[in-house]
Steps between C-alpha positions, in 0.01 A plus 500: 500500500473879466277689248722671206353860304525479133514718201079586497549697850290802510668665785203657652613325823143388622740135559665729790220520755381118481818351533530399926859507474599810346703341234427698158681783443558777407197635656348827412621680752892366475757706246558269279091429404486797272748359252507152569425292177258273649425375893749203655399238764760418727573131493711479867110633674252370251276258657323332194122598694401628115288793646688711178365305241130571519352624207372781679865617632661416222277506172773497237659130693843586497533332817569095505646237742877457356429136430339587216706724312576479154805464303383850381448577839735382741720793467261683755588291775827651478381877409314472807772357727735754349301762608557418898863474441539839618473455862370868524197311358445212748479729777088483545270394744363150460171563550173641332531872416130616421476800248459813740251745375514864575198579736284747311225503749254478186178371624480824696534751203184371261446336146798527269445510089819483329522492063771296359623587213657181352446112511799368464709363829584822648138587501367190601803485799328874610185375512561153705641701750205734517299231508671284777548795725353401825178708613553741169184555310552528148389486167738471210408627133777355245524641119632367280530641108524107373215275518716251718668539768861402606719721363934352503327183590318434141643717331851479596647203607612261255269279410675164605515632837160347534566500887627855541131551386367293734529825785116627355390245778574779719335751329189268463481476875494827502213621242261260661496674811201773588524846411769425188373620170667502168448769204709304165489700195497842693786734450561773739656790285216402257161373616546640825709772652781499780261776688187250471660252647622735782124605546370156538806358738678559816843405287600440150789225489686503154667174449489565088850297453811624269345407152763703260807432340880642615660659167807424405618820333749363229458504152244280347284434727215542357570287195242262373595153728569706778254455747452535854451214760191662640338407150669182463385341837168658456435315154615192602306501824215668335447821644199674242746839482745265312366230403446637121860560452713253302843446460746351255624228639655362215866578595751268582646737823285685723700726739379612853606825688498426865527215724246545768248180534278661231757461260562146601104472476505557123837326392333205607148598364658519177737192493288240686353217331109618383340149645665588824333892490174351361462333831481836664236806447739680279282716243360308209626743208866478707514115470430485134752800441793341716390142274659638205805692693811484290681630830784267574708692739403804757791679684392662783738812566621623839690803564667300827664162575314230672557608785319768491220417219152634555327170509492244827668228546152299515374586150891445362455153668195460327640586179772281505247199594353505107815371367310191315287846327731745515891519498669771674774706506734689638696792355727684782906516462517597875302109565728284322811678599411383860459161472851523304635577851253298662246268380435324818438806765104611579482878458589726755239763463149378383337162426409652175878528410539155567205352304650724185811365563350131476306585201761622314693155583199290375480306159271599262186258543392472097224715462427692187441837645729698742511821751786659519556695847767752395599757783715805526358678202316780412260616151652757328332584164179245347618421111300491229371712223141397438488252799715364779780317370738490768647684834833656577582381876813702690671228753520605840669431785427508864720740751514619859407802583671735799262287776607181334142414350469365158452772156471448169795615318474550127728394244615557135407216351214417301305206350257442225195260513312398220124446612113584363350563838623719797285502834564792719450345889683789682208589741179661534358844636159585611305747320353862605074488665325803456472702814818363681846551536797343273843451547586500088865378613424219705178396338274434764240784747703639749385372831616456858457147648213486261328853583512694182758821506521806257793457404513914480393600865561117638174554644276173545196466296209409747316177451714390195743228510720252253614163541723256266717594224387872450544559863862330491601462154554157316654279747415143675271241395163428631527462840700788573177705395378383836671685731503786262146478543492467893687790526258753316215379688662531805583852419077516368370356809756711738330798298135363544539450893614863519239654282714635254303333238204750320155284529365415127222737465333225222295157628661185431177424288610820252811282405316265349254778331804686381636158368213395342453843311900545362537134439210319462652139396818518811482157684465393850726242619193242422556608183827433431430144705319451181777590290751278685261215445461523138836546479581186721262302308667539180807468602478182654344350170807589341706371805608810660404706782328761346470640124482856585276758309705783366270741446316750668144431288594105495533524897137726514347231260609184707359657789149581397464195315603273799257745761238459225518096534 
């Protein structure tokens, strides 16, 4: 019986190398890996041997024998057959293909000190691959300006995706090993200085994420129960920059802008059952807010048709699996005028067609809250006088261009929604560091496979280097930060073996001095051990995996009171 991939896959391919047959795919080095939703297994090679599923290749276990698929499940088996349909695809060789790494010639060049600027996944991907480099000697510093580390991983996936989560077993591996240190609490820009950092390191690697809000730019935005998802999903998963807001929840209709997996993220957040999200390690002051929700309904606007809808086809899937919480949906013309011709055919572009089309052909299940997915629309103006009220949406409709590729084609009609609470989920930018390079319209530091560029002269910035979103900009999930990650150390250690790099002119030892003096309460990584525990322990009294601590003197506290016992 082959092995099936389901909706927790990371993508950070680490399944690839182990398997002896070759059989997952798309690898990172094949076309289709940088915008495949998630990682297949071919069913017609797979040979059952399980060498995928250990927890230390696959952390988040999104990878089971198919005899044990779910009813919520079993629609993998075919996503991951599907995918081999092409034969393009098939055409492999069945045997273990080893991860070839570039041969840097490190242990002839000396020590290495690199500063990472960033704990979240990107940072932690940069600094497993310094640290598994074969014959490099290195010592990694990572700062952080939050008292815990993980970055997207607690702070931005949903908080029912307890096993999305579960890649910081990764990251653990990696902070135990020697010459790792962690600075949490320290902000560069702040406590210390871009040029410090320079001083005491061979290389500075930014991996500082995309942590603000797309605007709109229509009328209203900035109305009182208009808010951004960057401070919605960092209330509800605690984040201490957010976690003071609150929000009037007392609305019958919430309406979402956007339809990327975020969105889908807090439609359900906000419609699921409470005893279902008390089981997770959703924020404490979020639980008791979302208790007393009047919110019956949440549309979730796209400016496309399924088709073509920002989220994947794994987290619609998952979704549509609530249907004893959660009814949903669907609101596209374009949809039910096709099964009028044709209720019967599969789609003949995308699987995520198809599984829109069979939604939209489903019977409501009974529950007392729905989502609405309604596509080919687009916010025009955000009523209200004193407060959100409602939202004028123009209807679109979806063209061909002169190559034959899909557009968005605006029309002249208009609707009115009536709704309390709209949540703008149209993307995120990265935000300006002092002393580099920004690209204000793309939103991230203008780089070149990683190496910092001035974006003036295009000249590279020696010894300073960005990984993740605000290298790339917004896009992928967790896994994808991986490669992103491999590729600017490559393009570190190519510069390293070929002295380009300027040697720190400060002792490791004045890191910690200089630390010490700025920020005298930052925490090592034993330190936020401490944290995790206390926050562990509490949370399992209450029967979830961890209550967390939402602020930053509440996370300081917990620390020195468990070191002090």
């Amino acid at each position: 019986m082959p092995h099936v991939i389901t909706q927790q896959c990371c993508n950070d391919a680490t399944c690839v190398s182990v398997c002896p047959v070759n059989c997952i795919h798309p690898t990172p080095d094949e076309p289709d890996y940088a915008r495949a939703e998630m990682l297949y297994i071919d069913p017609a090679t797979c040979i059952d041997c399980g060498a995928c599923t250990d927890v230390d290749v696959c952390p988040v276990d999104a990878i089971i024998p198919d005899s044990v698929l779910t009813p919520a499940t079993a629609r993998y088996a075919e996503l991951n057959a599907r995918y081999f349909d092409d034969s393009t695809r098939t055409q492999y060789r069945r045997e273990r293909v080893a991860r070839e790494r570039s041969d840097h010639n490190v242990s002839s060049v000396g020590p290495l000190r690199v500063a990472i600027v960033g704990s979240g996944p990107s940072g932690c991907y940069a600094a497993d691959e310094l640290t598994t480099t074969p014959g490099l000697d290195v010592e990694v510093h990572i700062f952080d300006r939050l008292p815990t580390p993980g970055g997207l991983v607690r702070y931005g996936v949903a908080p029912d995706h307890q096993h999305t989560k579960s890649a910081t077993k990764t990251f653990e591996r990696m902070a135990s090993r020697p010459g790792v240190f962690f600075h949490l609490g320290v902000e560069i820009g702040t406590h210390l200085t871009h040029d410090e950092l320079l001083a005491h390191h061979h290389a500075v690697i930014y991996a500082v994420g995309a942590p603000a809000d797309k605007r709109l730019g229509i009328p209203g935005e900035d109305l009182p129960g208009s808010v951004s998802a960057t401070d919605l999903v960092g209330w509800y998963n605690g984040h201490p920059d957010h976690a003071g807001h609150t929000f009037d929840l007392s609305t019958e209709r919430a309406v979402i802008l956007g339809n990327g997996n975020v969105a889908l993220d807090i439609a359900r957040i906000l419609t699921r059952d409470v005893r279902e999200l008390a089981r997770t390690d959703i924020a404490g002051h979020a639980l008791s807010a979302l208790a007393g929700s009047g919110i019956r309904e949440v549309v979730v606007v796209g400016r496309r048709d399924p088709a073509h809808a920002a989220y994947t086809t794994p987290e619609l899937l998952g979704l549509a699996g609530l249907r004893t919480e959660v009814e949903l949906a669907l609101d596209c013309p374009a949809v039910e005028a096709e099964f009028v011709e044709d209720q019967t055919a599969c789609s003949p572009t995308t699987l995520k067609k198809q599984v829109a089309e069979e939604l939209a052909l489903r019977s409501a299940g009974g529950a007392t809250r729905r989502i609405v997915l309604r596509y080919l629309a687009s916010p025009e103006e955000i009523l209200g006088d004193d407060r959100v009220r409602g939202i004028r949406l123009r209807r679109n409709e979806m063209l061909a261009d002169y190559t034959g590729q899909s557009v968005i084609g605006s029309t002249k009609i208009t609707d009115v929604l009536e709704c309390g609470l709209v949540v703008r989920s149209v993307g995120y930018r990265g935000r300006p560091m002092s002393g580099l390079p920004f690209d204000v319209e793309r939103g991230i530091i203008p780089n070149h496979q990683g190496q910092v560029v001035d974006s003036g002269t295009g000249e590279t910035q020696v010894g300073v280097y960005v990984t993740g979103w605000i290298k790339r900009g917004p896009s992928g999930v967790i896994g994808t930060n991986k490669h992103c990650s491999i590729e600017t150390v490559t393009c570190l250690l190519d510069d390293h073996t070929n002295g380009r790099l300027t040697p720190p002119t400060r002792s490791s030892r004045s890191i910690f001095d200089l630390v010490q003096e700025r920020k005298p309460d930052a925490i090592d990584y034993a330190g936020w051990q401490r944290i995790d525990k206390f926050e562990q322990t509490i949370g399992q009294s209450e029967g979830r995996p961890r209550a967390k601590i939402v602020e930053i003197d509440g996370m300081l506290e917990a620390a020195a009171t468990i070191r002090s016992c």
